[in-house]
C-alpha positions as CSV (number, residue, x, y, z in Angstrom):
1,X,-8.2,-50.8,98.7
2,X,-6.5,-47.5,99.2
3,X,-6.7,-47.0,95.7
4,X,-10.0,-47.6,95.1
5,X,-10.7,-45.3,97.8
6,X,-9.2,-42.6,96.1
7,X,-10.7,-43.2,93.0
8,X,-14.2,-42.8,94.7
9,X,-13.2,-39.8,96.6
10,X,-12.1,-38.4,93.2
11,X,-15.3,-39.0,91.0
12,X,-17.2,-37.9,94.0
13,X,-15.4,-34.5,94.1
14,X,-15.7,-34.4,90.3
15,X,-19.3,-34.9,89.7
16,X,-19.7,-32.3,92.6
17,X,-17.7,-29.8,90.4
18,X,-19.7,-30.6,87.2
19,X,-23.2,-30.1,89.4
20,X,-21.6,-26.3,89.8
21,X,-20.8,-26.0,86.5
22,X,-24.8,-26.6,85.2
23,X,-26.6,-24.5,84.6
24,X,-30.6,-24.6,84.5
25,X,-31.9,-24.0,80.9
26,X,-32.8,-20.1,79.6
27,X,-34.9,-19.6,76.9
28,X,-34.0,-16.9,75.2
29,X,-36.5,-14.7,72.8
30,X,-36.7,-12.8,70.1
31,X,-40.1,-11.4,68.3
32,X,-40.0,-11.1,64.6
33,X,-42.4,-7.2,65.8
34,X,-40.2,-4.7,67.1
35,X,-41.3,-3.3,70.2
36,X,-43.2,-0.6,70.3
37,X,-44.0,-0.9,66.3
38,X,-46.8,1.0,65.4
39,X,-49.8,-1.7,63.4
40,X,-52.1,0.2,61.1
41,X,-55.4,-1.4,61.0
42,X,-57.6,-3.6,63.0
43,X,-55.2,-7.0,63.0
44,X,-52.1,-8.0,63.2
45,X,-49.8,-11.5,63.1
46,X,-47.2,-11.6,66.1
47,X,-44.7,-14.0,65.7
48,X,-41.6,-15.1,67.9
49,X,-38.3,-17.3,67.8
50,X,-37.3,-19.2,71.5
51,X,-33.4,-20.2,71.8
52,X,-32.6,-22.4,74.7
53,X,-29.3,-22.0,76.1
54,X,-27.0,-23.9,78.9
55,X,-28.8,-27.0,78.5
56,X,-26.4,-29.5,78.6
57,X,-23.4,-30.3,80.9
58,X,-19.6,-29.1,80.1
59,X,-18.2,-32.2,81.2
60,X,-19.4,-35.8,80.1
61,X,-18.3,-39.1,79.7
62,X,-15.0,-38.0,81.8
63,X,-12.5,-40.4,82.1
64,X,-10.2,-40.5,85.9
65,X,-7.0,-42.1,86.1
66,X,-5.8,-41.9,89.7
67,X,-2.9,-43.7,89.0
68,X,-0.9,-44.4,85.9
69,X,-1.8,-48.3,86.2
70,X,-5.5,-49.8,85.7
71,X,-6.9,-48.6,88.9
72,X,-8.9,-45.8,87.0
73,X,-13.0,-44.9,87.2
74,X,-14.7,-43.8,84.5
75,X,-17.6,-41.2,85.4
76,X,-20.3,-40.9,82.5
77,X,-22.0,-37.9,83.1
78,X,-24.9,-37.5,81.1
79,X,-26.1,-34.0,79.7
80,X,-29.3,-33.2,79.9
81,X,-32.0,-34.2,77.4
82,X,-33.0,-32.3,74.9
83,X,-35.4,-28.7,76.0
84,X,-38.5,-29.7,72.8
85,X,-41.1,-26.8,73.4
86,X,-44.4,-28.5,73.0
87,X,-46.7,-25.4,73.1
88,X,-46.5,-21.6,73.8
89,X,-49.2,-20.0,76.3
90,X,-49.2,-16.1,74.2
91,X,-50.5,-13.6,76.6
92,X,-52.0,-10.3,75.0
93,X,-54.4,-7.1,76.8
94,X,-54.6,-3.3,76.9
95,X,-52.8,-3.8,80.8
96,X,-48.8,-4.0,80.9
97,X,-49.3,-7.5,83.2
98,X,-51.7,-8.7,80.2
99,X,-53.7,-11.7,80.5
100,X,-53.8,-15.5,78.7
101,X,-55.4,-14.9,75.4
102,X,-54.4,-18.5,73.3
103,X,-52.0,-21.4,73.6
104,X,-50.5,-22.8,70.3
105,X,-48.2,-24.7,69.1
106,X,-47.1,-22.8,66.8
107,X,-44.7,-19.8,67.2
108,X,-47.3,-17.1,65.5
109,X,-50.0,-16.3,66.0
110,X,-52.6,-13.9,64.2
111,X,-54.8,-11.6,65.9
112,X,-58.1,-9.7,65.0
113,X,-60.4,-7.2,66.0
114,X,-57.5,-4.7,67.5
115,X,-59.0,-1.1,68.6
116,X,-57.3,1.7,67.1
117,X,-55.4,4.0,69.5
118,X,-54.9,1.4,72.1
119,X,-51.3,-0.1,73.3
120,X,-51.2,-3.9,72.9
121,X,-48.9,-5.5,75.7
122,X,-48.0,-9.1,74.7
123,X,-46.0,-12.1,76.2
124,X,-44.8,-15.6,75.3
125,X,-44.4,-18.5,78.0
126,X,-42.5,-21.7,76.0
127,X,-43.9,-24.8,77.6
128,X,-41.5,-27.7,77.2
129,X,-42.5,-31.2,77.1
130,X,-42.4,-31.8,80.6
131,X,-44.2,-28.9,81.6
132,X,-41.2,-26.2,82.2
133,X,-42.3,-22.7,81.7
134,X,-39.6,-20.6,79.9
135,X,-40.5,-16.5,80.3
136,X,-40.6,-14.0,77.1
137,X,-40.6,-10.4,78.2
138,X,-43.0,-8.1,78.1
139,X,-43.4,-6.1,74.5
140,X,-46.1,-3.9,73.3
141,X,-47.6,-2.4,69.8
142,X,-49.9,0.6,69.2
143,X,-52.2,0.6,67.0
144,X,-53.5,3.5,64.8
């Protein structure tokens, strides 16, 4: 009995430890336009990649032996799934907070009709399957 107590205690304080060792899932981005690039003429094709980082567990499928006979527990700890971006939400105005202007699903999008002499400020927002929004920053273009 003691044993088995132990053995409880013992996953319980290690699946504790691996809950502070997750981390929730970044997205991090990188646009294929250098900010603040100067576009020449009236259109122009943004394009972007998203890398998701920290999204699985350190630990899994950790094995505790509390004692050198069989009185062991295993502790399966799973990581989690898989971050699949379903869609991206690109945001794109003349304002620096600029405002929805397509979702896709792809990650590029071409745009027309551009003023010349006007900043562009664009974002990205990743949607995943399950409806987690992952933040781009903030970049702009001029046009000319």
């Amino acid at each position: 009995m003691e044993r088995v107590f132990f053995a409880v205690l013992f996953t319980i304080f290690i699946v504790a430890t691996a809950g502070t060792l997750y981390q929730e899932p970044q997205a991090i981005f990188a646009s294929h336009l250098q900010d603040g690039t100067l576009v020449y003429g009236g259109s122009v094709m943004l394009s972007w990649d998203v890398v998701v980082r920290n999204n699985s567990i350190i630990l899994s499928n950790l094995d505790i032996w509390v004692s050198n006979r069989d009185s062991g527990a295993r502790v399966g700890l799973e990581s989690s799934p898989f971050i699949e971006i379903a869609s991206y939400n690109l945001y794109l105005g003349t304002s620096p907070t600029p405002k929805l202007y397509a979702s896709t699903g792809s990650n590029s999008y071409f745009v027309d009709r551009l003023s010349n002499d006007t900043v562009y400020y664009w974002q990205i927002v990743a949607i995943d399957k399950n409806g987690n929004r992952y933040y781009g920053p903030i970049w702009y273009f001029e046009t000319r």
